[in-house]
C-alpha positions as CSV (number, residue, x, y, z in Angstrom):
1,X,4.7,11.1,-5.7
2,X,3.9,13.5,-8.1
3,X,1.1,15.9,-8.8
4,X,-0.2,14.4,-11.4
5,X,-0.1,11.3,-9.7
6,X,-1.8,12.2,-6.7
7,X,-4.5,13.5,-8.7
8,X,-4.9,10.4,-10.8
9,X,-5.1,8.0,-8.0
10,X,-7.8,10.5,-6.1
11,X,-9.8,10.8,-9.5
12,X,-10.1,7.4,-10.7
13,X,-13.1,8.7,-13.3
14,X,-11.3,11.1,-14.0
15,X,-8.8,8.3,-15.8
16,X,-11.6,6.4,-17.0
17,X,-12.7,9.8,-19.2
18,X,-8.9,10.4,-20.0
19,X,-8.4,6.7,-21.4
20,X,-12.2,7.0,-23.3
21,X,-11.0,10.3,-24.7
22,X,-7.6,8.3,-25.7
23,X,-9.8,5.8,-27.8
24,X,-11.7,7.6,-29.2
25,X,-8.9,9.4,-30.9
26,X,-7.7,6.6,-31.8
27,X,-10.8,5.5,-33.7
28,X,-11.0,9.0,-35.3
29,X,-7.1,8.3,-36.7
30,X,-7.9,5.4,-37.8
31,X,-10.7,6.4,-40.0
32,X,-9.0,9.2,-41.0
33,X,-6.4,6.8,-42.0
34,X,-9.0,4.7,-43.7
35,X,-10.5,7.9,-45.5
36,X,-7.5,9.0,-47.1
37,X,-5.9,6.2,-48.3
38,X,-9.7,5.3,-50.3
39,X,-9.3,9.1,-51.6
40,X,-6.0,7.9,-53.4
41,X,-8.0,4.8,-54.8
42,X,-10.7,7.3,-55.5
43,X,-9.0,9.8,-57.3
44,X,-6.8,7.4,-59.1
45,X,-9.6,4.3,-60.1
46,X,-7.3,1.6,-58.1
47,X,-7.9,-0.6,-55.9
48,X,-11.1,0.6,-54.7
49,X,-15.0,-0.4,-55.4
50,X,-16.1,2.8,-55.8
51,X,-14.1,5.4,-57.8
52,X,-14.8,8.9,-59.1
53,X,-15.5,7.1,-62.5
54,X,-17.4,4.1,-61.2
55,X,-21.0,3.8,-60.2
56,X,-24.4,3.6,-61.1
57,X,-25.5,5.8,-64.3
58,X,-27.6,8.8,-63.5
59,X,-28.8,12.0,-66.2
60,X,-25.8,15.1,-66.1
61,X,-27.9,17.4,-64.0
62,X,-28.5,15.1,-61.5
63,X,-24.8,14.2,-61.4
64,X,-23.9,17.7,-60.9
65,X,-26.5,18.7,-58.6
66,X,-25.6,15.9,-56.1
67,X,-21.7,15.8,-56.7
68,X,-22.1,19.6,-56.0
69,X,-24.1,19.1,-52.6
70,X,-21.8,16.5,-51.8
71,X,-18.3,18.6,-52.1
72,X,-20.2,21.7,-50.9
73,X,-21.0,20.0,-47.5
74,X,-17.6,18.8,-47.0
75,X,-16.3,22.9,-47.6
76,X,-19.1,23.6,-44.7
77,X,-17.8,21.4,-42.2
78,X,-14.3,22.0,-42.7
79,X,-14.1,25.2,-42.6
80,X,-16.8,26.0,-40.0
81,X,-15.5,23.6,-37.6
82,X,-11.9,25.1,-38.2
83,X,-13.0,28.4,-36.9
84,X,-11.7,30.0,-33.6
85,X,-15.7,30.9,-32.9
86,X,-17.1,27.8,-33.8
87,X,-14.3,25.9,-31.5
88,X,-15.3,27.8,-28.5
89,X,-18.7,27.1,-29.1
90,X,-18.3,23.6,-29.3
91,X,-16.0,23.3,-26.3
92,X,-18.5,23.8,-23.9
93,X,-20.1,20.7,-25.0
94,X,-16.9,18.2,-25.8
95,X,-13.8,18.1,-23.8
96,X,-10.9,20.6,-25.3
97,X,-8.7,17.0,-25.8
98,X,-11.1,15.6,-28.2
99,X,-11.8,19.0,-30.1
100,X,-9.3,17.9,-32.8
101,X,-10.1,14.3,-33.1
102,X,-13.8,15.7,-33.1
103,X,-13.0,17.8,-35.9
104,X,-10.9,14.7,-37.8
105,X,-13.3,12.1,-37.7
106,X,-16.4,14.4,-38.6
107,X,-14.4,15.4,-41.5
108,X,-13.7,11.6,-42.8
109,X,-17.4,11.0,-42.4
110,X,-18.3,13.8,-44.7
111,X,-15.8,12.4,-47.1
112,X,-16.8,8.8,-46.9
113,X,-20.2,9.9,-47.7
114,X,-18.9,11.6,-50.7
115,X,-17.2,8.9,-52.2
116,X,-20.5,6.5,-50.9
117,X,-23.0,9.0,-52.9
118,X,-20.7,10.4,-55.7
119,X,-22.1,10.3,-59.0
120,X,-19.6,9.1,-62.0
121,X,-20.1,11.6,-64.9
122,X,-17.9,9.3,-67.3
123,X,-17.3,11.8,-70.5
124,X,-13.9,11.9,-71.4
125,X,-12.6,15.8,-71.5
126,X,-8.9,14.7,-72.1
127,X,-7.0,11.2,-72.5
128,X,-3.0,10.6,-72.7
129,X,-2.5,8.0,-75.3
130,X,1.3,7.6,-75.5
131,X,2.2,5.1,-72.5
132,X,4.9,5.8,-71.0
133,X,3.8,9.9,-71.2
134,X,0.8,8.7,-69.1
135,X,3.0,6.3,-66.5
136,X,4.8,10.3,-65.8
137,X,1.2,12.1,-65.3
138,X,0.1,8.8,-63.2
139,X,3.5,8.9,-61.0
140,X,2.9,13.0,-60.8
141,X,-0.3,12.5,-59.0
142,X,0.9,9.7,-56.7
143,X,3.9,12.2,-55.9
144,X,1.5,14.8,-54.9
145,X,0.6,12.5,-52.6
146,X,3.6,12.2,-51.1
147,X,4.0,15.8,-50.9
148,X,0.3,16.1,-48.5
149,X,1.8,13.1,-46.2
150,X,5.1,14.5,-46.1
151,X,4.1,17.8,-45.2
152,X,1.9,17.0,-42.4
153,X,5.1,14.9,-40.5
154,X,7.0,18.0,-41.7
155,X,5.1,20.0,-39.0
156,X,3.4,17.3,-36.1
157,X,0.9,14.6,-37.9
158,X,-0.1,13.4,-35.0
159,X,-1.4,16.6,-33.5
160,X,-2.6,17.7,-37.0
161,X,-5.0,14.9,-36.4
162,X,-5.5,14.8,-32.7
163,X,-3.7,12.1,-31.2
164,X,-0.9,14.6,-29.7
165,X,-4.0,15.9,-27.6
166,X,-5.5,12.5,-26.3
167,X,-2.2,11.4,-26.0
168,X,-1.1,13.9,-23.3
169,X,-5.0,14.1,-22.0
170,X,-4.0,10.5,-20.9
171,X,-0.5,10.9,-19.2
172,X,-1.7,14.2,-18.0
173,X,0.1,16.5,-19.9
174,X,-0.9,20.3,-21.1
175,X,-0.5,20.6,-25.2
176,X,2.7,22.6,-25.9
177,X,2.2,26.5,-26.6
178,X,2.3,26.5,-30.9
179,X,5.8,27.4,-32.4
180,X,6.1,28.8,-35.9
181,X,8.5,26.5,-38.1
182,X,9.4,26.3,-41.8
183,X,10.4,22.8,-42.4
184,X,11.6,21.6,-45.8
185,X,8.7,21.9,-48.6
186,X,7.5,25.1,-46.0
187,X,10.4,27.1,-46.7
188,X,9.2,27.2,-50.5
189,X,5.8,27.3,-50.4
190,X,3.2,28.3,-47.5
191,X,1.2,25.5,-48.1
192,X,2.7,22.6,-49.1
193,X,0.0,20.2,-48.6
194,X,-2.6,21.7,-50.8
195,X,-0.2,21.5,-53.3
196,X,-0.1,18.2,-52.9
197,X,-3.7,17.7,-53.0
198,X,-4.0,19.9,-56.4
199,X,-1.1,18.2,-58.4
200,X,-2.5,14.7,-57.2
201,X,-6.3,15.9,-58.4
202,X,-5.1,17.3,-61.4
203,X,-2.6,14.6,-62.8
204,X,-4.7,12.1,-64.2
205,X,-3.8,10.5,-67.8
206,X,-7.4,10.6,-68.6
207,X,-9.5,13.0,-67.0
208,X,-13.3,12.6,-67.1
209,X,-16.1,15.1,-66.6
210,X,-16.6,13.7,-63.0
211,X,-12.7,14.0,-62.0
212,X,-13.0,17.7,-64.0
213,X,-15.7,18.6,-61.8
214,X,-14.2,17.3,-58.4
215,X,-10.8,18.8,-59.4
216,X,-11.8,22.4,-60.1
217,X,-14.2,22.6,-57.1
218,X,-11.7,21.3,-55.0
219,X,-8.8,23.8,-56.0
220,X,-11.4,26.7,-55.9
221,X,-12.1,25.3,-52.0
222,X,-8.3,25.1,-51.1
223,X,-8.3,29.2,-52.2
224,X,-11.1,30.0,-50.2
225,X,-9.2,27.8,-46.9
226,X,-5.9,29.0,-47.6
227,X,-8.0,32.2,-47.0
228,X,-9.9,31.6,-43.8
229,X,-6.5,29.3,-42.7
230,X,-4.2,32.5,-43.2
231,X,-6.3,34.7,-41.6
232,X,-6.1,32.1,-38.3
233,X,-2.3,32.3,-39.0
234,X,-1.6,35.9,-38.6
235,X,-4.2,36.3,-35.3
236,X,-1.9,33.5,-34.2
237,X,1.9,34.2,-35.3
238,X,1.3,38.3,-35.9
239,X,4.3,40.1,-37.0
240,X,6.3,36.5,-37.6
241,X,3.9,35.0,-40.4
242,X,3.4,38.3,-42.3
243,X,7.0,38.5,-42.8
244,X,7.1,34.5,-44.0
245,X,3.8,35.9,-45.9
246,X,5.7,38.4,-47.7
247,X,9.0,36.2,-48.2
248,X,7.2,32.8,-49.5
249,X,5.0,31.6,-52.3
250,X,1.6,30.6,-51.3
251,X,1.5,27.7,-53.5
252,X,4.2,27.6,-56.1
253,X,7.7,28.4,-55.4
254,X,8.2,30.9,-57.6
255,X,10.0,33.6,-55.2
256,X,13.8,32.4,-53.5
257,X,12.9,32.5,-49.6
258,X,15.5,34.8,-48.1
């Protein structure tokens, strides 16, 4: 019998808290799973009941002043609850397996209320009338999709979004020490999943004021966390991520990676 064994049958709360931990990170995936797949729909106007262009009429300044609130308390939570601080903090109050699904499913909510309490600002600031030309911006955007999901197997989805933790919580397994790797889209560009995000938010065949505004605050927002996200990095890698720093595009590959 091992360890690990002899603990779990001498602790039996101790599996009940490992298998409530497991679920719910399993409900945090899942509405992350949820969350993103609307924001396609919302970006895009498909298949969704509420899209960035849909929604009950309300006067510009209000528009911006709520749309604004709205984006600006999704850039708080993310990026406080990303910090090293703010994770210590928090761990004396949650268990250090649920950190990240804590993290995930706090960050879908803030979304989902964004989409629930957007404001549609409807005024067209560009429009693609040539068909086919607009079928290539449309297919752009959903490819930037693929690049964000892509990415994040690229590196380890599952413990991007905390079920790697929960996961071996439950069998009893310590989380793996971080390695530094430069899969694929990572060997030309440091972030490849805000890329993503910004060709997706940018490519629309007809862009309205609403979509303008969510677009450029968002991109302005993935600056300011590729910032803060770096910073993490280099405390984290040292010596090894400066030199990837120096040899690879932050966003567009525009230098060869040696």
């Amino acid at each position: 019998m091992t360890e690990t064994q002899t603990l779990s049958r001498a602790m039996p709360g101790s599996r009940v808290l490992r298998f409530t931990a497991f679920v719910f990170g399993g409900v945090a995936y899942l509405t992350f799973l949820f969350t993103i797949l609307y924001a396609i729909g919302f970006v895009s106007g498909l298949a969704v009941p509420k899209a960035i262009d849909i929604g009950a009429k309300s006067g510009a300044f209000e528009a911006i002043m709520v749309n604004l609130a709205l984006m600006s308390l999704f850039a708080v939570q993310h990026s406080v609850m990303a910090r090293k601080s703010f994770k210590y903090w928090w761990m004396q109050f949650i268990p250090k397996s649920v950190e990240r699904s804590t993290y995930v499913l706090c960050a879908s909510l803030t979304l989902l209320l964004l989409f629930w309490q957007w404001r549609p600002m409807p005024a067209v600031v560009w429009s693609i009338q040539d068909p086919d030309l607009a079928m290539v911006i449309v297919t752009l955007s959903f490819f930037g999709w693929v690049i964000v999901f892509t990415s994040t197997f690229l590196i380890n989805h599952f413990e991007l979004f905390g079920l790697h933790q929960v996961t071996n919580n439950l069998v009893g397994r310590e989380m793996p020490a971080p390695v530094f790797r430069t899969p694929f889209f990572y060997r030309f560009v440091r972030h490849p999943i805000y890329l993503g995000f910004i060709i997706a938010f940018w490519a629309a065949p007809t862009m309205s004021a609403g979509h303008l505004l969510f677009a450029a605050v968002t991109t302005a927002y993935i600056f300011v966390g590729i910032m803060l996200e770096e910073r993490d990095l280099v405390g984290m890698f040292g010596e090894e991520y400066l030199r990837y720093r120096e040899r690879v595009s932050m966003l567009f590959p525009w230098r060869r990676s040696s």
